[in-house]
PDB file with SEQRES, HELIX, SHEET and CRYST1 records, atoms N, CA, C and O in Angstrom:
SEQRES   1 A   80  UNK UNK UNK UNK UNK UNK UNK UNK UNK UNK UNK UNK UNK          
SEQRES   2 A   80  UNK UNK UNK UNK UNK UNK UNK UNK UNK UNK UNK UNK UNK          
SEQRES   3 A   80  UNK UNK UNK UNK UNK UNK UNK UNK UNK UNK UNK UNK UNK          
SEQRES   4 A   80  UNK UNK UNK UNK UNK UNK UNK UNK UNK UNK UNK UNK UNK          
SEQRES   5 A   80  UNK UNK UNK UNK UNK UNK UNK UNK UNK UNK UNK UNK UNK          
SEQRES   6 A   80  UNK UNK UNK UNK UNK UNK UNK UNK UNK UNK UNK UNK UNK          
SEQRES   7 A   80  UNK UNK                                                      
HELIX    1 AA1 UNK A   16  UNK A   27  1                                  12    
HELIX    2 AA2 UNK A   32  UNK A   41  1                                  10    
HELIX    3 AA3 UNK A   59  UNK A   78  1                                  20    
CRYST1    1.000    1.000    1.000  90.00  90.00  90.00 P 1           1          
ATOM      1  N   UNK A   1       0.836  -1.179   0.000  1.00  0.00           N  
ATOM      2  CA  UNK A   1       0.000   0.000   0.000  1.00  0.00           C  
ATOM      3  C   UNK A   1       0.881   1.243   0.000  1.00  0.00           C  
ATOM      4  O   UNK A   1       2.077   1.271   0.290  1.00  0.00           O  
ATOM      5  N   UNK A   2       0.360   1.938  -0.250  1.00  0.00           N  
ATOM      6  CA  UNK A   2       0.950   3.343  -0.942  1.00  0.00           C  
ATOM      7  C   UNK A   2       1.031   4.498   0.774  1.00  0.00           C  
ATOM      8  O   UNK A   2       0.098   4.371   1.567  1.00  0.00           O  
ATOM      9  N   UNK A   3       2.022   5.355   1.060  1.00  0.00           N  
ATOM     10  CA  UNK A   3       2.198   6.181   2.448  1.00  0.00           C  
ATOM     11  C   UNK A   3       1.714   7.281   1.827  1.00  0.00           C  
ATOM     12  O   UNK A   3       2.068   7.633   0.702  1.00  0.00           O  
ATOM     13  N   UNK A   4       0.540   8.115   2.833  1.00  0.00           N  
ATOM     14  CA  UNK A   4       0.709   9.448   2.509  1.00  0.00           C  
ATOM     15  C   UNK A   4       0.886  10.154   3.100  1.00  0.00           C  
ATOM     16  O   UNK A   4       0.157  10.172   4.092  1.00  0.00           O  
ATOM     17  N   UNK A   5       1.945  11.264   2.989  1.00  0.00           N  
ATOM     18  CA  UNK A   5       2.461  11.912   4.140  1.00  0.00           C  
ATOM     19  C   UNK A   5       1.752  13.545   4.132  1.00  0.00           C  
ATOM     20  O   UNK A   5       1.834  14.315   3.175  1.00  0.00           O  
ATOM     21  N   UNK A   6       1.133  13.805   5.286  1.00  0.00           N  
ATOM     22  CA  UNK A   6       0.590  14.839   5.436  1.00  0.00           C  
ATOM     23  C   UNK A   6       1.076  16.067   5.492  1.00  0.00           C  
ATOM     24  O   UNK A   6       0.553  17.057   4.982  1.00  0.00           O  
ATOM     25  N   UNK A   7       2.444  16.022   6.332  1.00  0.00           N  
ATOM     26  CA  UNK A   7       3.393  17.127   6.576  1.00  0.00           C  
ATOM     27  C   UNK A   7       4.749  17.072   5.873  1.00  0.00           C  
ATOM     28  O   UNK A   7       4.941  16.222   5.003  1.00  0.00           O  
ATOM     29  N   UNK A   8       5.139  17.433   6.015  1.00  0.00           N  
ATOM     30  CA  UNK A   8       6.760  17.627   4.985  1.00  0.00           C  
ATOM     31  C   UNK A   8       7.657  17.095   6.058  1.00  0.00           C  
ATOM     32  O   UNK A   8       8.773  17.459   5.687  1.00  0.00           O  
ATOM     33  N   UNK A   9       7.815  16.355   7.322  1.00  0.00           N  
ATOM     34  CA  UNK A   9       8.486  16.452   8.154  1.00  0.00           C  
ATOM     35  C   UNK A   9       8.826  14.908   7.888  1.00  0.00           C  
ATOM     36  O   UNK A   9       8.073  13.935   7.902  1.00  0.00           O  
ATOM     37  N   UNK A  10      10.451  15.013   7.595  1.00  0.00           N  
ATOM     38  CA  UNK A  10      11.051  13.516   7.153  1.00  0.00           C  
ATOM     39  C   UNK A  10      11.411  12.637   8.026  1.00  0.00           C  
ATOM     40  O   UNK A  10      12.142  11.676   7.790  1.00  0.00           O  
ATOM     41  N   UNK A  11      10.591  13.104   9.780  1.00  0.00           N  
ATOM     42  CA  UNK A  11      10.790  12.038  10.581  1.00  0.00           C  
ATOM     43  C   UNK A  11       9.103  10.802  10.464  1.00  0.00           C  
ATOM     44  O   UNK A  11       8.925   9.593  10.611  1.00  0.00           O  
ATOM     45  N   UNK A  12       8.532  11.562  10.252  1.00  0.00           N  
ATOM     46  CA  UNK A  12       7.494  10.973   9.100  1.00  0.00           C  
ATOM     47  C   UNK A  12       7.380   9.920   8.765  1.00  0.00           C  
ATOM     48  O   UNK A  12       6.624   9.016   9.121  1.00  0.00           O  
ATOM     49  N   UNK A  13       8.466  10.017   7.742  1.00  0.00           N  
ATOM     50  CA  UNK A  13       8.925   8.905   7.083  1.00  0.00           C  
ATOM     51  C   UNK A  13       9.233   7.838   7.664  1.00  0.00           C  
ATOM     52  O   UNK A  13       8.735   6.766   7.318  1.00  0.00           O  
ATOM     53  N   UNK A  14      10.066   7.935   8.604  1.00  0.00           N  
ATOM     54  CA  UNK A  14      11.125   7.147   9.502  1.00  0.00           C  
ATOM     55  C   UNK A  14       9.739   6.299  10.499  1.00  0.00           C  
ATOM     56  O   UNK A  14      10.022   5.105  10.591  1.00  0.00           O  
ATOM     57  N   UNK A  15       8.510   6.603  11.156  1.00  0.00           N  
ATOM     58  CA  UNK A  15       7.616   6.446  11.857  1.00  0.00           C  
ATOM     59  C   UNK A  15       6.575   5.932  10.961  1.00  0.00           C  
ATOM     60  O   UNK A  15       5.613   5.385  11.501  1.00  0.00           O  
ATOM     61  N   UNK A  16       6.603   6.007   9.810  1.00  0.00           N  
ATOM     62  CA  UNK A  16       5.776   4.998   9.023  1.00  0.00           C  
ATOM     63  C   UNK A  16       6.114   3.576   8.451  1.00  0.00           C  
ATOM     64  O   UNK A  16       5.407   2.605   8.181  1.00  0.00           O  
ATOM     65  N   UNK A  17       7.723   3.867   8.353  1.00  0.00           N  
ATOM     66  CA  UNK A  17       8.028   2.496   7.849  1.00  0.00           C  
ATOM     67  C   UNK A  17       8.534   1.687   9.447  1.00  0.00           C  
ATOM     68  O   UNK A  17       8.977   0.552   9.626  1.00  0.00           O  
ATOM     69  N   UNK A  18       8.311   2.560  10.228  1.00  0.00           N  
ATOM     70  CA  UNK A  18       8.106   1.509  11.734  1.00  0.00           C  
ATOM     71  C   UNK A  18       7.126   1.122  11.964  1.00  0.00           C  
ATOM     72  O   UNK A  18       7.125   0.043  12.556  1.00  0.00           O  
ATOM     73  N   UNK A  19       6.017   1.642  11.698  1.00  0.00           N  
ATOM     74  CA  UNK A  19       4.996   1.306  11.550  1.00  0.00           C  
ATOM     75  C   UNK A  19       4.489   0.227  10.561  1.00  0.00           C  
ATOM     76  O   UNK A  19       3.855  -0.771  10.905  1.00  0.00           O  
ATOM     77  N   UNK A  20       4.816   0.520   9.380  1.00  0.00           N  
ATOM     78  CA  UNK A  20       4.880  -1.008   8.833  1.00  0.00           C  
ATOM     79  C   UNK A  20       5.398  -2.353   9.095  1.00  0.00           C  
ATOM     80  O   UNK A  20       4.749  -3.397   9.026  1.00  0.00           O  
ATOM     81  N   UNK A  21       6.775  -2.205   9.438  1.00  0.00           N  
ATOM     82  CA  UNK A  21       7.270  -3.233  10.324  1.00  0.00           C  
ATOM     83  C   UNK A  21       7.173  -3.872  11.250  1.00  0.00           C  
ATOM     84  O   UNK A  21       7.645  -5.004  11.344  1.00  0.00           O  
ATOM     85  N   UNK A  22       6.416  -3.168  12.303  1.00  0.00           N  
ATOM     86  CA  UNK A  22       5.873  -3.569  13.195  1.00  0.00           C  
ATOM     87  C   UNK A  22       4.260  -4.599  12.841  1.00  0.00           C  
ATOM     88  O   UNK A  22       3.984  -5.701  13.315  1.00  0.00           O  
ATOM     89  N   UNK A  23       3.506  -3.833  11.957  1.00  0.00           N  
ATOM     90  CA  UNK A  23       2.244  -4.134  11.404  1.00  0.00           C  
ATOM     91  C   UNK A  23       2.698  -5.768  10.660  1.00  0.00           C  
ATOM     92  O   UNK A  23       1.977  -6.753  10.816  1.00  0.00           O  
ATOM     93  N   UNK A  24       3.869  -5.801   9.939  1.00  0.00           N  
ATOM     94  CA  UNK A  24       4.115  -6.736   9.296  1.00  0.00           C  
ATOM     95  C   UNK A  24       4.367  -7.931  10.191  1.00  0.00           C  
ATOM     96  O   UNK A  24       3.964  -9.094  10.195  1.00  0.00           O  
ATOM     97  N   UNK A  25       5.262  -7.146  11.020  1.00  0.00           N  
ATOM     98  CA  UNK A  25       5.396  -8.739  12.315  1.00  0.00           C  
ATOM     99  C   UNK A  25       4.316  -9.297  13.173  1.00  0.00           C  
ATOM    100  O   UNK A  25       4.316 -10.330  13.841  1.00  0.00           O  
ATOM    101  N   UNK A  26       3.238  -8.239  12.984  1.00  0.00           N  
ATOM    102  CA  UNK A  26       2.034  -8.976  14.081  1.00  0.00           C  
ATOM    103  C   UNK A  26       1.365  -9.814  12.740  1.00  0.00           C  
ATOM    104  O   UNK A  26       0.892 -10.926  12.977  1.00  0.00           O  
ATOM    105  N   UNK A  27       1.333  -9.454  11.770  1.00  0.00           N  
ATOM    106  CA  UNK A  27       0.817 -10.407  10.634  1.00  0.00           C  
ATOM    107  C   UNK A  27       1.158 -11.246  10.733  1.00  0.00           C  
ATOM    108  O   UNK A  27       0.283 -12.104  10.847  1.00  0.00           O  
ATOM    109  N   UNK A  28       2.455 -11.700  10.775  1.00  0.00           N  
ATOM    110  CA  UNK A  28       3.564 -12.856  10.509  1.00  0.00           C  
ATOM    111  C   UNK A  28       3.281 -13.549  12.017  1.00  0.00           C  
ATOM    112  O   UNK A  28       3.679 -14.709  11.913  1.00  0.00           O  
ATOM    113  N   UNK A  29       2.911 -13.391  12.981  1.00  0.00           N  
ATOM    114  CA  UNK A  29       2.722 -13.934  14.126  1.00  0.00           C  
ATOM    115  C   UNK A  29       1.464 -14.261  14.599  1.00  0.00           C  
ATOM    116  O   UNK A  29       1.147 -15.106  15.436  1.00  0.00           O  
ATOM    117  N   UNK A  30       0.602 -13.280  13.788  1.00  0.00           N  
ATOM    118  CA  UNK A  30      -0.766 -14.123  14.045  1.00  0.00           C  
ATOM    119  C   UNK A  30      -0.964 -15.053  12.810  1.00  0.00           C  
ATOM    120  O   UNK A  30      -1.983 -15.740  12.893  1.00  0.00           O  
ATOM    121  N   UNK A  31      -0.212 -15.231  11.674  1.00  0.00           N  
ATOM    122  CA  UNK A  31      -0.076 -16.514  11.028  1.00  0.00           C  
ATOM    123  C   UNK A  31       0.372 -17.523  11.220  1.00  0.00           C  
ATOM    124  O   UNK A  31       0.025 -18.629  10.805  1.00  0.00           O  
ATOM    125  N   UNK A  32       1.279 -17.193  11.943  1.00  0.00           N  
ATOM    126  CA  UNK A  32       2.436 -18.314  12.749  1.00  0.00           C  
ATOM    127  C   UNK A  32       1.423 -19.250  13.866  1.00  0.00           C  
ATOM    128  O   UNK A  32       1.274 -20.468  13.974  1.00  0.00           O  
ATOM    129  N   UNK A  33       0.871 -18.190  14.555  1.00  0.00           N  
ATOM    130  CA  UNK A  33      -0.188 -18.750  15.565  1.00  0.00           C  
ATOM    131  C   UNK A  33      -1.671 -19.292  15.081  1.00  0.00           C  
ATOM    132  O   UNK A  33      -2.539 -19.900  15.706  1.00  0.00           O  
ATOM    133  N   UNK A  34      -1.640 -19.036  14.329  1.00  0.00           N  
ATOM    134  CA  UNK A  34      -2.834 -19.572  13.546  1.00  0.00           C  
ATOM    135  C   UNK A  34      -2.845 -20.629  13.441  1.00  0.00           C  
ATOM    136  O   UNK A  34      -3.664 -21.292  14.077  1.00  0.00           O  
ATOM    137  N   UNK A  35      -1.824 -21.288  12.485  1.00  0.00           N  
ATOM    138  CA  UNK A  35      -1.244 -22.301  11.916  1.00  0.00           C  
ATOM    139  C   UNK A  35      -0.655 -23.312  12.694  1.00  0.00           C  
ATOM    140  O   UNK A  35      -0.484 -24.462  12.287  1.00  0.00           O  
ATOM    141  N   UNK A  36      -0.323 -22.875  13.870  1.00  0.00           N  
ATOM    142  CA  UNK A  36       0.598 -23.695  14.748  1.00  0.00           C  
ATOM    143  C   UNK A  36      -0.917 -24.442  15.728  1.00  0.00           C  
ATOM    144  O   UNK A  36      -1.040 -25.600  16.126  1.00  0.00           O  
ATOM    145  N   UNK A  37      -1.894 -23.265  15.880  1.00  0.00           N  
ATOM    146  CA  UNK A  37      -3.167 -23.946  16.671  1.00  0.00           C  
ATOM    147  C   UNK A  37      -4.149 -24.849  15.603  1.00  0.00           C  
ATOM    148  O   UNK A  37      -4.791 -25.750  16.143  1.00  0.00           O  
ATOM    149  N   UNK A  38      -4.309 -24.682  14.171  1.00  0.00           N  
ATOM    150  CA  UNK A  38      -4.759 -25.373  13.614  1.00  0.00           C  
ATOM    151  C   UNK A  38      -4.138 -27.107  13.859  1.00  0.00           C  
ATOM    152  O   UNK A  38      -4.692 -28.084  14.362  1.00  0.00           O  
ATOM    153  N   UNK A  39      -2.916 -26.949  13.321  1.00  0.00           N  
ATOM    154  CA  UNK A  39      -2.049 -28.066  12.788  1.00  0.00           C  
ATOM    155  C   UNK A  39      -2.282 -28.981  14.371  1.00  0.00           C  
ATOM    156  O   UNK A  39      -2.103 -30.199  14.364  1.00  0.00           O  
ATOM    157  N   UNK A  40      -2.649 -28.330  15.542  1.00  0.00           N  
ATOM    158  CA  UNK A  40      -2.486 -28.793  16.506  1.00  0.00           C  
ATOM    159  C   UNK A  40      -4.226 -29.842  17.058  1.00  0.00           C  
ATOM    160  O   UNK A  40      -4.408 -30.943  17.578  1.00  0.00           O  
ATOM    161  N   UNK A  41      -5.237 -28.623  16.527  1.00  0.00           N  
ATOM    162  CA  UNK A  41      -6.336 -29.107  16.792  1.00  0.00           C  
ATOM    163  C   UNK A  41      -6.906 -29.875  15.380  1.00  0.00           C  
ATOM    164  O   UNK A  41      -7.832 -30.611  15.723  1.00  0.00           O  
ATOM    165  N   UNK A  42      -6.744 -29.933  14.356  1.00  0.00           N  
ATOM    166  CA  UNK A  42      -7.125 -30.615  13.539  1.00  0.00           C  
ATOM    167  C   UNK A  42      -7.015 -31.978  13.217  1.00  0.00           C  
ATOM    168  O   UNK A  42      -7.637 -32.555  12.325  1.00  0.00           O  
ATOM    169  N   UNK A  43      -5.912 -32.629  14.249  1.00  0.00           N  
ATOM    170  CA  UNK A  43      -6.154 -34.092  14.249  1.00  0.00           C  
ATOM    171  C   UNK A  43      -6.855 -34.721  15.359  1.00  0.00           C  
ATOM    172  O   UNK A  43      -6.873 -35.946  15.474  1.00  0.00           O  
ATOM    173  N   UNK A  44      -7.616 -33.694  16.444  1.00  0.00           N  
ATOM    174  CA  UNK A  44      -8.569 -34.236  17.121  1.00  0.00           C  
ATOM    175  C   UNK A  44      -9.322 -33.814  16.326  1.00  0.00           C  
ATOM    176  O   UNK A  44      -8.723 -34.360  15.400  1.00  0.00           O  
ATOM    177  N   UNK A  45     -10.089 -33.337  15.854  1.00  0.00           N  
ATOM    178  CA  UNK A  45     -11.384 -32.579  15.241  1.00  0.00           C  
ATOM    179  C   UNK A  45     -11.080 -34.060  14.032  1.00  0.00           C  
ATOM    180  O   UNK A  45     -11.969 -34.869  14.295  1.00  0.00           O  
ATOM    181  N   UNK A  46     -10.705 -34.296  13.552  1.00  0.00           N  
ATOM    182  CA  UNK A  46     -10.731 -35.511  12.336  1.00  0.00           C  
ATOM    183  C   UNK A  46     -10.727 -36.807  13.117  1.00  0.00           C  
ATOM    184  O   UNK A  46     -10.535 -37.884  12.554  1.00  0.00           O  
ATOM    185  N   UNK A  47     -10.944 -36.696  14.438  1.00  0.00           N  
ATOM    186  CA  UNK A  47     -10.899 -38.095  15.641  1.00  0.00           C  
ATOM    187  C   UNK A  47      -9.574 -39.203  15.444  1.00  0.00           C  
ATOM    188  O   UNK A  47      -9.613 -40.398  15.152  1.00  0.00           O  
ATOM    189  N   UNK A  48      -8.534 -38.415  15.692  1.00  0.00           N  
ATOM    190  CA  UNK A  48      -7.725 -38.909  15.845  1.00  0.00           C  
ATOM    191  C   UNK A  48      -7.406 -39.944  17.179  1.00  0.00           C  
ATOM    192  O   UNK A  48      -6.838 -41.024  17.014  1.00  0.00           O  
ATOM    193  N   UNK A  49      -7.868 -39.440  18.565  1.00  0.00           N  
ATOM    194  CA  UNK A  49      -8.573 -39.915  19.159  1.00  0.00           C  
ATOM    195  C   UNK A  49      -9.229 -41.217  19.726  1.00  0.00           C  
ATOM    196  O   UNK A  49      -9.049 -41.855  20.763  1.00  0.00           O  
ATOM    197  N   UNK A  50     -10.211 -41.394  18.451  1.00  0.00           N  
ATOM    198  CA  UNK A  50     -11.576 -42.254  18.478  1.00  0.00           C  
ATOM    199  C   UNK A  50     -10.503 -43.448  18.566  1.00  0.00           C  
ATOM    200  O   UNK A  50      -9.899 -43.476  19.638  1.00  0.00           O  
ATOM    201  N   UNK A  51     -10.185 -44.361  17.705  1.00  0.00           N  
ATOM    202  CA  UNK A  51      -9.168 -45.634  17.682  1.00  0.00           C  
ATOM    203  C   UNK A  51      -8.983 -46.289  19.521  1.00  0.00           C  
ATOM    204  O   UNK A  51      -9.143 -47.394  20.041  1.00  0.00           O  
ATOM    205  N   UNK A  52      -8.632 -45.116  19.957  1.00  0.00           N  
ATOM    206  CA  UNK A  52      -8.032 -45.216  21.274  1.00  0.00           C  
ATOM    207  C   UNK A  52      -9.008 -45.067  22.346  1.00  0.00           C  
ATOM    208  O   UNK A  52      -8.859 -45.922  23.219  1.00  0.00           O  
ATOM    209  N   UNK A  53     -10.024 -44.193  22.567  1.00  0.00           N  
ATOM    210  CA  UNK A  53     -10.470 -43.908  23.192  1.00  0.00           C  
ATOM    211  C   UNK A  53     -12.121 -43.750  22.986  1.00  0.00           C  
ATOM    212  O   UNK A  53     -12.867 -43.140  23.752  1.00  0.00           O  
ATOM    213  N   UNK A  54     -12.375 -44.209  22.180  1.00  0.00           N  
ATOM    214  CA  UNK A  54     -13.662 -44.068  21.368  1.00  0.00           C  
ATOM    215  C   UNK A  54     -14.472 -42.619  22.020  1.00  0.00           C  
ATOM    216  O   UNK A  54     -15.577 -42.503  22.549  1.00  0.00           O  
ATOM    217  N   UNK A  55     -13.517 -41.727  21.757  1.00  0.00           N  
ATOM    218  CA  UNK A  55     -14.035 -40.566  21.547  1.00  0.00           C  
ATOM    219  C   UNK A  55     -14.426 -39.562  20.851  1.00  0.00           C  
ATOM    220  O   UNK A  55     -13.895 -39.726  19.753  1.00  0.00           O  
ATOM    221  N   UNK A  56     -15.095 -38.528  20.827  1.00  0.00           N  
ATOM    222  CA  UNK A  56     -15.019 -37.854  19.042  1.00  0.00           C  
ATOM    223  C   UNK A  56     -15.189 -36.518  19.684  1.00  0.00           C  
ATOM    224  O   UNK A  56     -15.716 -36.475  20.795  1.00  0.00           O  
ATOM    225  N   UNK A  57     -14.740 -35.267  19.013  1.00  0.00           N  
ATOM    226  CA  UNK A  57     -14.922 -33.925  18.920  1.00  0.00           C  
ATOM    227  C   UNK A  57     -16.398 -33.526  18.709  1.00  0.00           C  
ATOM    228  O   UNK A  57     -16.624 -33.625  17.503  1.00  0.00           O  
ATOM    229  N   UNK A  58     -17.546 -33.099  19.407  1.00  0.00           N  
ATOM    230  CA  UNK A  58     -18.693 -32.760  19.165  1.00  0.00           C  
ATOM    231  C   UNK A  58     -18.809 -31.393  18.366  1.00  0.00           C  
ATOM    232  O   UNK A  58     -18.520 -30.258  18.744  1.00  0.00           O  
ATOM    233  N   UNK A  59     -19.275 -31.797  17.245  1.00  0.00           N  
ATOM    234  CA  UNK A  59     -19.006 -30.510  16.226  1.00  0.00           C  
ATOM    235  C   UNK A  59     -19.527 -28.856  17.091  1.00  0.00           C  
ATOM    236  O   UNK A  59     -19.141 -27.705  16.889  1.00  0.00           O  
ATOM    237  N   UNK A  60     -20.457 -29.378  17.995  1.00  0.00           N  
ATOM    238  CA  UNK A  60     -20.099 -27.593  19.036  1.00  0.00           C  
ATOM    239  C   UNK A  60     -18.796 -27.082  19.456  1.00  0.00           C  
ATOM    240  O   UNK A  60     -18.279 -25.966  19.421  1.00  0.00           O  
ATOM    241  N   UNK A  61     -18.459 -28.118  19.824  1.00  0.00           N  
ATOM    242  CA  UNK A  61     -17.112 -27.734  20.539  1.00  0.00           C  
ATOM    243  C   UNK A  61     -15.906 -27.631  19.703  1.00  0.00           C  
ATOM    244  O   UNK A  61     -14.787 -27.447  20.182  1.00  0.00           O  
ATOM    245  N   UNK A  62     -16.223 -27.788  18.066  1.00  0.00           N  
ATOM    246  CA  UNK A  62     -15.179 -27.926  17.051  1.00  0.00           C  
ATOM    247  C   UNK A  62     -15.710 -26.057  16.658  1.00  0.00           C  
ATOM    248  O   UNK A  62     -15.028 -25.063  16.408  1.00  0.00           O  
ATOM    249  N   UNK A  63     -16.879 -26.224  16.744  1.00  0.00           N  
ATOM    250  CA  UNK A  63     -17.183 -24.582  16.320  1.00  0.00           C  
ATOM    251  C   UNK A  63     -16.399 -23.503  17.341  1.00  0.00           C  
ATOM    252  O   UNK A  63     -15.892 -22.411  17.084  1.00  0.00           O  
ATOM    253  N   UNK A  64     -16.508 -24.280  18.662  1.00  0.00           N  
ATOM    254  CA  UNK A  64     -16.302 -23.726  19.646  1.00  0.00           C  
ATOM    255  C   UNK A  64     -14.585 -23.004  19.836  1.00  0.00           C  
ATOM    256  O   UNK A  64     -14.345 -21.996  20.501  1.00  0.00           O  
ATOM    257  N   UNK A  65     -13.471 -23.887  19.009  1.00  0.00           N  
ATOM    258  CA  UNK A  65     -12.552 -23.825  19.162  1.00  0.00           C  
ATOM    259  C   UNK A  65     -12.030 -22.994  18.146  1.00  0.00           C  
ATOM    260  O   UNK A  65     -11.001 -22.319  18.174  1.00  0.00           O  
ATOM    261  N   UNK A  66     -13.377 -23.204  16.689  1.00  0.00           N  
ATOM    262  CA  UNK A  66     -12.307 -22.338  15.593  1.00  0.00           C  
ATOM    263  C   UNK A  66     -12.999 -20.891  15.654  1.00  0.00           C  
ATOM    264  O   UNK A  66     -12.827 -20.014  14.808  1.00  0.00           O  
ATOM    265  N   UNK A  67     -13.900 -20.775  16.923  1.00  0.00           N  
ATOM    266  CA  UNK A  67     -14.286 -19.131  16.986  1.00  0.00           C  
ATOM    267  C   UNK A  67     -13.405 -18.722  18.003  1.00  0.00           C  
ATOM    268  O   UNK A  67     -13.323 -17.494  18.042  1.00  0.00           O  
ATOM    269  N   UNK A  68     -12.560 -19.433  19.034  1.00  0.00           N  
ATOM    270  CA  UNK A  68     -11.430 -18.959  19.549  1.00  0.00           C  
ATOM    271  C   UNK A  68     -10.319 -18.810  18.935  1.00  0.00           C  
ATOM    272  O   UNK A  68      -9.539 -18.001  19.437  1.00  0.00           O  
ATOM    273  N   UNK A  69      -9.961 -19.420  17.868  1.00  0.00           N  
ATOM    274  CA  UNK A  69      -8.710 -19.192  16.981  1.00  0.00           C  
ATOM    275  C   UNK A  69      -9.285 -17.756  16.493  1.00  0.00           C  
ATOM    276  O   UNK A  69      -8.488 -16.838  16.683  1.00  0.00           O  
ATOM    277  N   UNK A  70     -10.556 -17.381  15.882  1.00  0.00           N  
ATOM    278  CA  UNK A  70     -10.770 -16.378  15.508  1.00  0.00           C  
ATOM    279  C   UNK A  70     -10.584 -14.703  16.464  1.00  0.00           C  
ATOM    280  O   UNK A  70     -10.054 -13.632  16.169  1.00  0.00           O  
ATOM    281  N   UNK A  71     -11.245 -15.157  17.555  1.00  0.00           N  
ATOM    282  CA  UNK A  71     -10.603 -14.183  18.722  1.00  0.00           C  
ATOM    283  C   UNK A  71      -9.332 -13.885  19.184  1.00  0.00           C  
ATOM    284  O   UNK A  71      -8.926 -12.780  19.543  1.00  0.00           O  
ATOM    285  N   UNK A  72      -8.809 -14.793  19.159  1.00  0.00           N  
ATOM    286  CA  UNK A  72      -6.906 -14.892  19.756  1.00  0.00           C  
ATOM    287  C   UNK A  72      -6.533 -14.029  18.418  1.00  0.00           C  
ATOM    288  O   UNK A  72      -6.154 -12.867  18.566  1.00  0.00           O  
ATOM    289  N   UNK A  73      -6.618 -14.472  17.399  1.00  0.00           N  
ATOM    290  CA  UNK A  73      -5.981 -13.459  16.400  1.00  0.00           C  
ATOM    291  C   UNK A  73      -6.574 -11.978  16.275  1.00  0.00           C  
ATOM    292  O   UNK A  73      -5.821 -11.021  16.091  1.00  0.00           O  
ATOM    293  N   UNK A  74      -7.668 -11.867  16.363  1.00  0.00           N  
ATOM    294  CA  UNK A  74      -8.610 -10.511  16.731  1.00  0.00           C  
ATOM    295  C   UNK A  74      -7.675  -9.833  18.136  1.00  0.00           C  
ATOM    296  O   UNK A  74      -6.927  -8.856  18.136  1.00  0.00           O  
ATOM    297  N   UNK A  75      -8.031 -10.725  19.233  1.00  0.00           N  
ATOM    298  CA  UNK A  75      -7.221  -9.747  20.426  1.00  0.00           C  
ATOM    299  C   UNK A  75      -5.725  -9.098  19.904  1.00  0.00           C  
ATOM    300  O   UNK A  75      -5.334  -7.944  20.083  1.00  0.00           O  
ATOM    301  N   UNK A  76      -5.057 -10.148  19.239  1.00  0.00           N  
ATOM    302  CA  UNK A  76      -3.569  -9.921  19.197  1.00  0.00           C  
ATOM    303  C   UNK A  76      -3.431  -8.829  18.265  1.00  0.00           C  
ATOM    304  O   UNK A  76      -2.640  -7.906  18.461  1.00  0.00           O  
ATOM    305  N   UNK A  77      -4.309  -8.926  17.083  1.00  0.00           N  
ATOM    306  CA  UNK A  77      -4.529  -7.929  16.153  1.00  0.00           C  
ATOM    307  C   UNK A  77      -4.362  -6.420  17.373  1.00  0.00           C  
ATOM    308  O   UNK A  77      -3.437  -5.653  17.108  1.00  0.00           O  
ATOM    309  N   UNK A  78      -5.098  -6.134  18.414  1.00  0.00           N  
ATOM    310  CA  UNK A  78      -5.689  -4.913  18.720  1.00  0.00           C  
ATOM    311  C   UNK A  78      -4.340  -4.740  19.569  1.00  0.00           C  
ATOM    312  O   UNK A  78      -4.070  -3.584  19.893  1.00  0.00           O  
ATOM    313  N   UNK A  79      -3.659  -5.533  19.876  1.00  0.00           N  
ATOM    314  CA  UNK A  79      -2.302  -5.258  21.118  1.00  0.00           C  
ATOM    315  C   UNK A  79      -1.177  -4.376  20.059  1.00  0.00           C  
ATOM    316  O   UNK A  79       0.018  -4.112  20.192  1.00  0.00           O  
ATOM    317  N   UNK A  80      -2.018  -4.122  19.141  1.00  0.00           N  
ATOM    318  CA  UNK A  80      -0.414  -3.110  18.162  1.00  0.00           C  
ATOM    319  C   UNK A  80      -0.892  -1.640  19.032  1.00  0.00           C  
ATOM    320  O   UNK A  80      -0.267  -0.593  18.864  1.00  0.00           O  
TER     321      UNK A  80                                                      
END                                                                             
């Protein structure tokens, strides 16, 4: 995306592309975390499980978990 700078003042500059950088690493970390909680819950949610324990993921509680993946990245989003 394109910077637009309001004032002529070239510290400006210097505070936007920190700003990007920063913006870029919470991206890169709520992907990281994303991915790391998927890869983690998706072989119970496929009853990985069941074999052993004849148990299964009750699809509430599968909803239940991927609207917390959705929040954890939402909160972390707002901590910039």
């Amino acid at each position: 995306a394109d910077i637009v700078l309001v004032r002529s003042a070239l510290h400006d500059v210097v505070v936007a592309l920190h700003l990007s950088r920063v913006v870029f690493n919470r991206i890169r970390l709520n992907f990281v975390w994303a991915m790391a909680y998927n890869l983690v819950a998706l072989p119970f949610a496929a009853g990985l499980l069941y074999p052993f324990t004849d148990w299964t993921l009750p699809p509430a509680f599968a909803g239940l978990m991927m609207a917390f993946s959705s929040v954890s990245v939402v909160f972390s989003s707002l901590l910039l």
